[in-house]
C-alpha positions as CSV (number, residue, x, y, z in Angstrom):
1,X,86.0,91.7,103.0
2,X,86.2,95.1,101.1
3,X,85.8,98.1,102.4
4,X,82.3,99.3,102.1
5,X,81.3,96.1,102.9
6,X,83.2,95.9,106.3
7,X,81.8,99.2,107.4
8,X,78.3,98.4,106.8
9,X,79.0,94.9,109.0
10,X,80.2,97.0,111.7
11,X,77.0,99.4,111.5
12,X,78.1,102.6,109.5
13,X,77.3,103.8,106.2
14,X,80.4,104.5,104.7
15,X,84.1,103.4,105.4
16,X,84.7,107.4,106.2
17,X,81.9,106.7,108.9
18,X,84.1,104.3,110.2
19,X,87.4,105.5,110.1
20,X,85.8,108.5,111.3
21,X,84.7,106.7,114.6
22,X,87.8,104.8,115.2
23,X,90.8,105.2,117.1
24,X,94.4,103.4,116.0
25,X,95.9,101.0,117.9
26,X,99.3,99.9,117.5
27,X,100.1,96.4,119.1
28,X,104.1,95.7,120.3
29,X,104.2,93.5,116.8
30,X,103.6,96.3,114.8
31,X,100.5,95.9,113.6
32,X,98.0,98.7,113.2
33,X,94.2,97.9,114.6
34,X,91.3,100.1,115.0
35,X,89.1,100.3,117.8
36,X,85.6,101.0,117.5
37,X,82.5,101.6,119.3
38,X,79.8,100.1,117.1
39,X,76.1,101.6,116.9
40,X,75.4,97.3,116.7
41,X,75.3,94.5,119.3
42,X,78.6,94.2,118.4
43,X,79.3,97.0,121.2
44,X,82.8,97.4,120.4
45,X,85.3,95.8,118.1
46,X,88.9,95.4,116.8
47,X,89.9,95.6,113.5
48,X,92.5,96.1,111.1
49,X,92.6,96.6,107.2
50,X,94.0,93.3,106.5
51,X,90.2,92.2,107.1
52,X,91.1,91.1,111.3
53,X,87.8,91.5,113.0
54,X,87.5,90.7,116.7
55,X,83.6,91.1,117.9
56,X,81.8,91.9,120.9
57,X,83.4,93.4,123.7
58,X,81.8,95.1,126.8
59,X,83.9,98.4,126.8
60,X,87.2,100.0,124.7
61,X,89.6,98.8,127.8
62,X,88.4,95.3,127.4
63,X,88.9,95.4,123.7
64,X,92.0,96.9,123.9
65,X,93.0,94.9,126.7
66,X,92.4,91.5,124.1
67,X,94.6,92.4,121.5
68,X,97.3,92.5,124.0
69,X,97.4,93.3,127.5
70,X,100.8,94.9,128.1
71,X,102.2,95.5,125.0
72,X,99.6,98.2,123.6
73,X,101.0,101.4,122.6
74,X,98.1,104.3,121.9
């Protein structure tokens, strides 16, 4: 999924939008997510720019807490 096309899934106009209203997560494997409050039913999401998108959670600490739940650095 590009870019653009990504950010308009997730409820924003632009990938900036999105970027914009994210905040980086890195996991103990070294990978780099996003966290984001979407304006959607989505509520809030994880994602990454290898096109990872995990949907739907009820707050940021139960998102967070998915990717993985003691080995989150912020």
């Amino acid at each position: 999924m590009n870019q653009a096309l990504l950010a308009s899934h997730l409820g924003f106009t632009t990938w900036k939008a999105l970027v914009e209203a994210s905040e980086r997560v890195t996991s103990a494997d070294g990978h780099v997510w996003y966290v984001t409050k979407t304006p959607t039913w989505y509520k809030w999401v994880l994602w990454n720019t290898d096109g990872d998108v995990w949907f739907h959670y009820r707050s940021r600490a139960s998102a967070i807490q998915a990717l993985a739940p003691s080995h989150v650095t912020l």
